[in-house]
C-alpha positions in Angstrom: 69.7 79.4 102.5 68.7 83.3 103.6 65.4 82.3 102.0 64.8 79.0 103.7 65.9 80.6 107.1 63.3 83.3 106.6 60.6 80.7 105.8 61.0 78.6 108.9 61.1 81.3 110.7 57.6 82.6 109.4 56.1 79.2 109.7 57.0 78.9 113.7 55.8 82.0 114.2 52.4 81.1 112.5 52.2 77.5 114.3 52.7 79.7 117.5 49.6 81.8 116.8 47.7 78.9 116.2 48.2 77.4 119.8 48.0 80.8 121.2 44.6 80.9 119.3 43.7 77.7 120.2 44.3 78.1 123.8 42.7 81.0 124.2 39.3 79.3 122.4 39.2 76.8 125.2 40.5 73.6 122.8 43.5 71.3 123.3 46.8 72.9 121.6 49.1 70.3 120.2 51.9 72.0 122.0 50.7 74.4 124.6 52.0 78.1 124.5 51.7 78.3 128.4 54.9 75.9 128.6 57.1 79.2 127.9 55.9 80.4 131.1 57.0 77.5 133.4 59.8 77.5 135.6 63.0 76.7 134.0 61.1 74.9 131.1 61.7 77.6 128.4 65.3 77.6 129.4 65.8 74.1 129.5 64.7 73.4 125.9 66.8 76.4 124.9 69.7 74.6 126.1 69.0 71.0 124.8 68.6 72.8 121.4 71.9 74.5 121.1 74.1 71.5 123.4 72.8 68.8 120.4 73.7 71.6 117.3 77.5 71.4 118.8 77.3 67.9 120.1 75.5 65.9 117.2 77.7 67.3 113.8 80.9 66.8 115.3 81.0 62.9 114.9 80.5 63.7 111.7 83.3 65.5 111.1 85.8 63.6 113.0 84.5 60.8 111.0 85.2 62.7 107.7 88.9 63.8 109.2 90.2 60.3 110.3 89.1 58.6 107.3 89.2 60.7 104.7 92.2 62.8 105.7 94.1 60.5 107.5 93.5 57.3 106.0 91.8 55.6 109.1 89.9 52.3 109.0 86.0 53.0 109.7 86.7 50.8 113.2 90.3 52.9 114.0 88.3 56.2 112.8 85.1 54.9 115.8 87.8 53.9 118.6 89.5 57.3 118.2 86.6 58.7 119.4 85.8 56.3 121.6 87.0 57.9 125.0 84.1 60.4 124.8 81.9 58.2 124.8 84.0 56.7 127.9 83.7 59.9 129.4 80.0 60.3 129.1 79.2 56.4 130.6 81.2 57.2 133.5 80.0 60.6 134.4 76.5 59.9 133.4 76.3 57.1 136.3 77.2 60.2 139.0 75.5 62.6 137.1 72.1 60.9 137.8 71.9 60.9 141.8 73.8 64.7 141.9 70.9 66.6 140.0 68.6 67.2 143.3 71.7 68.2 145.1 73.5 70.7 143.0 70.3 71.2 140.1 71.5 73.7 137.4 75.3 73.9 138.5 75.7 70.3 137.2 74.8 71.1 133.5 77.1 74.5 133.8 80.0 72.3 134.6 79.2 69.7 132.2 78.8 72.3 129.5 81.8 73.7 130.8 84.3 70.3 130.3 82.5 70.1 126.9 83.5 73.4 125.5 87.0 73.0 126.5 87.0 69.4 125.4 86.3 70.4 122.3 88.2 73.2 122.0 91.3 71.8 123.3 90.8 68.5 120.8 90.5 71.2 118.0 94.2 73.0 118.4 95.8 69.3 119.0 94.2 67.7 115.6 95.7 71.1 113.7 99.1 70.0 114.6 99.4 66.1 115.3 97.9 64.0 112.1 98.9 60.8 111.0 98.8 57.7 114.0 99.1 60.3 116.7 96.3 62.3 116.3 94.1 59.6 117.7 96.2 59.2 120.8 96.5 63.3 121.4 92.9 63.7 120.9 91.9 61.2 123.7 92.5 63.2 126.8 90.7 66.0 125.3 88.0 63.7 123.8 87.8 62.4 127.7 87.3 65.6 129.5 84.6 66.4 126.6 83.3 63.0 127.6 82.9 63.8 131.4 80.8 67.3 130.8 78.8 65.2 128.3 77.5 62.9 130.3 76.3 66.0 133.2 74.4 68.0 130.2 71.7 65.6 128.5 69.8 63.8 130.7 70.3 66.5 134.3 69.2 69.0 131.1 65.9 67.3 130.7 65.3 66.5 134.4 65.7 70.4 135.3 63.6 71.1 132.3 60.6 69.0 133.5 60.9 69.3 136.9 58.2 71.9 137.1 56.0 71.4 134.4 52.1 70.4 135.4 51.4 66.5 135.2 48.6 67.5 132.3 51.3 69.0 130.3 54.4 66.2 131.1 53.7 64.3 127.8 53.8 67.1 125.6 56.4 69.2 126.9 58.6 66.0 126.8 57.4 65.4 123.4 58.8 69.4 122.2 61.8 69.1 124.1 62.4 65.2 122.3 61.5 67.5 119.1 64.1 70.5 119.9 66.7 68.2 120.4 66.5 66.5 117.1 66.1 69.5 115.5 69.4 70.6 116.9 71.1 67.5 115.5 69.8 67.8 111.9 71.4 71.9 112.1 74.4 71.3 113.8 75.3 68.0 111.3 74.6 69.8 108.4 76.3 73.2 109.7 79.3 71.8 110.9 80.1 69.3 108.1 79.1 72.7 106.0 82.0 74.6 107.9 84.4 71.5 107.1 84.2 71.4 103.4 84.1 74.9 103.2 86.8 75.0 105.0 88.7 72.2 102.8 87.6 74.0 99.7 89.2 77.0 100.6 92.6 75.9 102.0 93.4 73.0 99.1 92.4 70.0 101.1 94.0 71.3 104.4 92.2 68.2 106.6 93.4 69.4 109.9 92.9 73.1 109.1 88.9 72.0 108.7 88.4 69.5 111.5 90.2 72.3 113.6 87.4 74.8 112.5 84.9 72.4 112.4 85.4 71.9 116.1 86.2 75.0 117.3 82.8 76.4 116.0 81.3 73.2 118.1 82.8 74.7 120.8 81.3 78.2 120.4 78.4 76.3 119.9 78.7 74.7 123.7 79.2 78.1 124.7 76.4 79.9 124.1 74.9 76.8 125.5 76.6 77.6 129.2 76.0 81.2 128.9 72.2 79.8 128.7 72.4 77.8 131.7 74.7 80.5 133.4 71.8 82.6 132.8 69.4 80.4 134.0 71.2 79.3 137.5 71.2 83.1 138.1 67.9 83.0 137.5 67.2 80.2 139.9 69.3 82.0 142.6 67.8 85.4 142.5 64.2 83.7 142.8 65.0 81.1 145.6 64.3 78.3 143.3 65.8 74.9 144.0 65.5 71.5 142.6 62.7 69.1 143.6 63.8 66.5 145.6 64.6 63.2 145.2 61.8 61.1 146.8 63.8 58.7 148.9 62.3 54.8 148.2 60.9 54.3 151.9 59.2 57.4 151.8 56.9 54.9 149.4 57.2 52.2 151.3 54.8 53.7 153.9 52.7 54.2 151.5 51.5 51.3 150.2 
């Protein structure tokens, strides 16, 4: 694993000399090194990285806990979580027209309901199991729901906002890219952190799910301290979010 780590992590930092060199000979980069230096963009993937390592992995695991530990059907085990993805639908539609009006601070909440979401579905499922877990795990699945739905797509509009038209395809393209990346770690870590878990307490299933999700949860917040760090960023430098052309503003356009 050490070894594998320490590979990766000498073949980004090769692939980032290459563009660097690339650049610098006056020849198209497939992903260009001067995206690090625009506004909020550097930030913005940082965050869509670490929010989809917590986010992704846990339906894993809470697939893994209702069926396997508690017996659940493959449909019960999908409606038990199903008030997340409540959560997100309904925030997601409000979520949309607040970004030009309150930018960063909309992520930084969302991120915030996530982490305790998570957090707070983690102590419930350690000590309700059986047909009562699902129905204790809603609420928190719910307020988890409601931060989700302010974190992915504001994320990627605060991300963009200020990148050059020339670049828009490609810095989409690596932020797409960091995101996946973040769900193939975070499913493999936190499914890792369940059966280790199980292995190491005799089959305790709420013991792992409780871990499994509670490392989630630190997982979200590293994420806010990102976009904490980020709004105060944007607030010492007098940045705020483009605006939202208004449709007539075309209109007299064309």
């Amino acid at each position: 694993m050490v070894v594998a780590v320490g590979v990766a992590v000498l073949l980004l930092a090769t692939f980032a000399w290459w563009e660097a060199r690339t650049v610098r000979r006056g020849r198209q980069p497939l992903v260009d090194p001067r995206l690090a230096h625009t506004s909020g963009y550097a930030a913005g993937l940082g965050i869509g990285l670490v929010y989809f390592i917590g986010f992704t992995g846990i339906w894993l695991v809470f697939a893994l806990f209702f069926q396997t530990g508690l017996g659940y059907s493959p449909l019960r085990s999908g409606l038990a979580v199903t008030p997340f993805a409540l959560g997100v639908a309904a925030s997601a539609v409000l979520a949309g027209r607040l970004v030009p009006r309150l930018g960063r601070w909309l992520t930084v909440f969302g991120l915030a309901a996530v982490t305790v979401g998570l957090a707070a579905a983690a102590l419930v499922l350690r000590h309700v199991g059986g047909d009562a877990a699902a129905w204790a795990a809603a609420g928190p699945l719910l307020v988890g729901g409601l931060g989700g739905g302010m974190v992915t797509s504001p994320n990627i509009t605060l991300t963009l906002e200020s990148v050059p038209v020339r670049m828009a395809g490609v810095a989409g393209g690596a932020l797409q890219t960091a995101q996946r990346i973040g769900s193939a770690i975070g499913t493999a870590t936190l499914a890792g952190v369940f059966y280790a878990v199980l292995a190491s307490t005799g089959r305790d299933y709420p013991a792992a799910v409780s871990v499994a999700l509670l490392c989630a949860s630190g997982v979200m917040l590293l994420a806010l301290l990102l976009a904490v760090v980020e709004l105060v960023r944007r607030r010492s430098r007098g940045e705020q979010p483009a605006p939202t052309p208004h449709p007539e503003h075309h209109l007299h356009h064309i």
